[in-house]
Legacy VTK file of the C-alpha trace (Angstrom):
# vtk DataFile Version 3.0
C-alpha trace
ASCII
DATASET POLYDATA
POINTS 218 float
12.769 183.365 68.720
10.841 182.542 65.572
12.748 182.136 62.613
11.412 183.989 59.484
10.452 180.399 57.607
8.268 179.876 60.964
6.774 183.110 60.902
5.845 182.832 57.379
4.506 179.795 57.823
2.488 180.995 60.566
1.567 183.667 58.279
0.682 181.592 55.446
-1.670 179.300 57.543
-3.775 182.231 59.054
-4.218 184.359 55.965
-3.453 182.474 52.437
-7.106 181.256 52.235
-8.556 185.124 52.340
-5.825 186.262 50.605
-6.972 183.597 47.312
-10.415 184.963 48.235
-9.434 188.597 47.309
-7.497 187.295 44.378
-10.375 185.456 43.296
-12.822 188.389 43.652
-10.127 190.848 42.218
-9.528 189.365 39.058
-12.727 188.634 37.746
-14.471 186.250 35.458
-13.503 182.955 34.358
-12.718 183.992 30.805
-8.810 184.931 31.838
-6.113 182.548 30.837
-4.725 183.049 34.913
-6.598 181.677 37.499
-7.059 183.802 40.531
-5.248 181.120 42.140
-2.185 181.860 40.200
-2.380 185.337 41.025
-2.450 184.786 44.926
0.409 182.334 44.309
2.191 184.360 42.541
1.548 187.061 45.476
2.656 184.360 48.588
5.863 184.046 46.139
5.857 187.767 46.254
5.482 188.023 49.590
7.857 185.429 50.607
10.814 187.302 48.383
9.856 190.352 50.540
9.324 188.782 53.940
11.561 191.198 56.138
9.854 193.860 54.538
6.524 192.684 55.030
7.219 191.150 58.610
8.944 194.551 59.705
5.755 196.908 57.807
3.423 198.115 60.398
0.319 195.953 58.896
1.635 192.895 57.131
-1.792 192.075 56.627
-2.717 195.438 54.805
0.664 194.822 52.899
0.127 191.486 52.037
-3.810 192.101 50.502
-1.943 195.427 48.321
0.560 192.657 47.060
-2.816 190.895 45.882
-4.303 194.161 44.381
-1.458 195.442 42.568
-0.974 191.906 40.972
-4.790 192.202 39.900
-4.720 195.125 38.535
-1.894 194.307 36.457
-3.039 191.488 34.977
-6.072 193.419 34.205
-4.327 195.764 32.518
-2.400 193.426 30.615
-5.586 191.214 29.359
-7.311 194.674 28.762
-4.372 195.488 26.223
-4.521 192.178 24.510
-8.743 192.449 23.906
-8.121 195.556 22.461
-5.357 194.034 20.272
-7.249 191.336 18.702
-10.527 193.663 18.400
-8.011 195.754 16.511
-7.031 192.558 14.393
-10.483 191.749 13.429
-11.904 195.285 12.136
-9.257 195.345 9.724
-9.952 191.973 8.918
-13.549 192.866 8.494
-14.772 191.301 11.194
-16.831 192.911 14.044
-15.491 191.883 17.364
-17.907 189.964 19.604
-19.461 191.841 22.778
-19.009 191.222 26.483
-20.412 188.486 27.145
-23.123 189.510 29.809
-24.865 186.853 31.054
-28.693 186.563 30.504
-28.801 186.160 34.740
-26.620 188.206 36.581
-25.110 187.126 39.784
-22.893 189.243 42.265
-20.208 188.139 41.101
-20.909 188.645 37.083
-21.850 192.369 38.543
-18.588 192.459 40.427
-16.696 191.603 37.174
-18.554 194.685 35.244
-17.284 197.048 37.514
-14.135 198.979 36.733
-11.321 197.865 38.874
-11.001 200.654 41.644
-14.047 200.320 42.175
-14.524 196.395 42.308
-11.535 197.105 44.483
-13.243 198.743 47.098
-16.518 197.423 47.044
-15.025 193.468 47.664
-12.776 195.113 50.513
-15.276 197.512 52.371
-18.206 194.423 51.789
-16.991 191.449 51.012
-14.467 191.478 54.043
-15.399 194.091 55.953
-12.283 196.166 55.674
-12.903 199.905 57.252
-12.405 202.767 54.655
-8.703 203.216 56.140
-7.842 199.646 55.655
-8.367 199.892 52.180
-7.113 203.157 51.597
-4.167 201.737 53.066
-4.332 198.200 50.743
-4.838 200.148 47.300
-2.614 203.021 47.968
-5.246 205.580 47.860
-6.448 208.275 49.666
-10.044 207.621 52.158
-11.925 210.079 50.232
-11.578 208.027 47.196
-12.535 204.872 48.839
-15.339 206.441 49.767
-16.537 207.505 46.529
-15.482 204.732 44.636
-17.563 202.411 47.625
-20.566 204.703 46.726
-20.258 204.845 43.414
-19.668 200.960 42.651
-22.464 199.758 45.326
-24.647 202.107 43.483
-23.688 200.495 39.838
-24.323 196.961 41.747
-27.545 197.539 42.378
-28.469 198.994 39.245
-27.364 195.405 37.847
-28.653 193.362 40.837
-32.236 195.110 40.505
-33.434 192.552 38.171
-32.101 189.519 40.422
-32.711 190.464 44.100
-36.158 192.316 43.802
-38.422 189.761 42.372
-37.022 187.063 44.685
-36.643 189.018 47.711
-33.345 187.279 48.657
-31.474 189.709 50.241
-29.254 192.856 49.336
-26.277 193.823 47.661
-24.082 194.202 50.372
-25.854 190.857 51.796
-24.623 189.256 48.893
-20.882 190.263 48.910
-20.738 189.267 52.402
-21.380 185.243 51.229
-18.950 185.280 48.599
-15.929 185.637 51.094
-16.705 182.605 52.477
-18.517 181.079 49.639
-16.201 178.248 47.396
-13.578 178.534 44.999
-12.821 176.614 42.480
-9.206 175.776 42.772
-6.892 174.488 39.679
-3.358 174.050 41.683
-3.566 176.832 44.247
0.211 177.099 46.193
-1.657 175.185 49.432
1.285 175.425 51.712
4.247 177.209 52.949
6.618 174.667 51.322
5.231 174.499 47.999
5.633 178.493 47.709
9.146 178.230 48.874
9.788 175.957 45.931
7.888 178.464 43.398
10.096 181.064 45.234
13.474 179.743 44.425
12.710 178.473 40.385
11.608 182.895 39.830
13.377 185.825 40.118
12.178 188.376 42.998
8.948 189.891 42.371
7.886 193.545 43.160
6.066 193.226 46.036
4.012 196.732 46.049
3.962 198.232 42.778
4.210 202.079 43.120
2.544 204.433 45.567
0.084 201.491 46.856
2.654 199.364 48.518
1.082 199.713 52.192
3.591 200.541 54.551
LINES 1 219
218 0 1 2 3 4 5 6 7 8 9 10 11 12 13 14 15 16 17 18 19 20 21 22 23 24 25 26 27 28 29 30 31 32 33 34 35 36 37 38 39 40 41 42 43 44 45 46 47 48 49 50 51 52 53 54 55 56 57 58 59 60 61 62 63 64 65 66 67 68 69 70 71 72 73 74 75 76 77 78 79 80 81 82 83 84 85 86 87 88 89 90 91 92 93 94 95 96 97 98 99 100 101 102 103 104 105 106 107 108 109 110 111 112 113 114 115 116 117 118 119 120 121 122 123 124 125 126 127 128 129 130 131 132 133 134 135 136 137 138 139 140 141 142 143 144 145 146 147 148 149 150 151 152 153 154 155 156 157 158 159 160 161 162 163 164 165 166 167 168 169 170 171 172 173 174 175 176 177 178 179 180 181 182 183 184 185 186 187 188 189 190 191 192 193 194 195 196 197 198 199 200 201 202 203 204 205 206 207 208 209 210 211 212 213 214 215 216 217
């Protein structure tokens, strides 16, 4: 019988890379002072603090990719809060805050970033990997009637923002687009690459929520 450092090592090797891909995707543009690739490190750490629970759930997989979204979405939240703060700093310095800075050619993933997070959320799951709507109502904790709308809504915002990029050139399609970038490269600045190394991160942090709230898949 496996032991549970073999069968998270078995785990790590068949799912860390899409799980970095989702992390990547999730977070967003370059502009954050985390790298996606501490995110989904900080989610194998995560993961591994939680391992019976994770092993014994009746999707690990499902559970392992809401570890990744719930980790987004609050570091999201958190570099949302600090924008505001220093916009706040600067109008009553009497300074006007800069814009987003919106690239003069958008790609899919600049138009990924745009979108609010739910619905990035669901768009990168249902298109980018190919996750049915209950998959990812079970990864983000909601219900399959919001993945649906979200889905809608968010492809239809992509391809508002696309228009400009895929028409002219005749390239391909939205959802022909998100479909590359789960395979596409990431640029990686110390990513956790094995088993090992996230045992080590694992024992120098405290234990980590693994689901955050309602969304924790079961």
């Amino acid at each position: 019988m496996a032991s549970p450092n073999d069968e998270f090592h078995a785990f790590f090797e068949q799912h860390h890379a899409e799980l970095s891909r989702l992390a990547y995707l999730l977070l967003g543009g370059s502009d954050s002072a985390e790298s996606p690739d501490d995110l989904a490190a900080d989610a194998l750490v995560a993961i591994w603090h939680h391992w019976d629970r994770v092993r014994a759930a009746r999707h690990p997989l499902a559970y392992a990719r809401g570890v990744v979204a719930n980790l987004a979405r609050s570091r999201i939240r958190s570099r949302t809060r600090e924008r505001r703060r220093i916009a706040l700093f600067w109008s009553q310095h009497g300074e006007s805050a800069e814009g987003p800075d919106i690239p003069a050619m958008l790609d899919v993933r600049a138009a990924l970033h745009r979108l609010p997070y739910r619905k990035r959320a669901c768009v990168v799951l249902r298109h980018a990997f190919d996750l049915s709507e209950r998959e990812t109502a079970r990864t983000l904790g909601i219900s399959v009637g919001t993945v649906k709308s979200q889905t809608s809504r968010g492809m239809a915002e992509l391809e508002r923002m696309l228009t400009e990029v895929v028409a002219p050139t005749g390239e391909g399609d939205p959802q022909g687009l998100l479909r590359g970038l789960r395979s596409g490269p990431v640029e990686r600045r110390g990513l956790v690459s094995t088993p090992e190394r996230t045992h080590a991160r694992a024992s120098r942090r405290p234990p980590a929520a693994a689901g955050g709230g309602r969304g924790t898949p079961a």
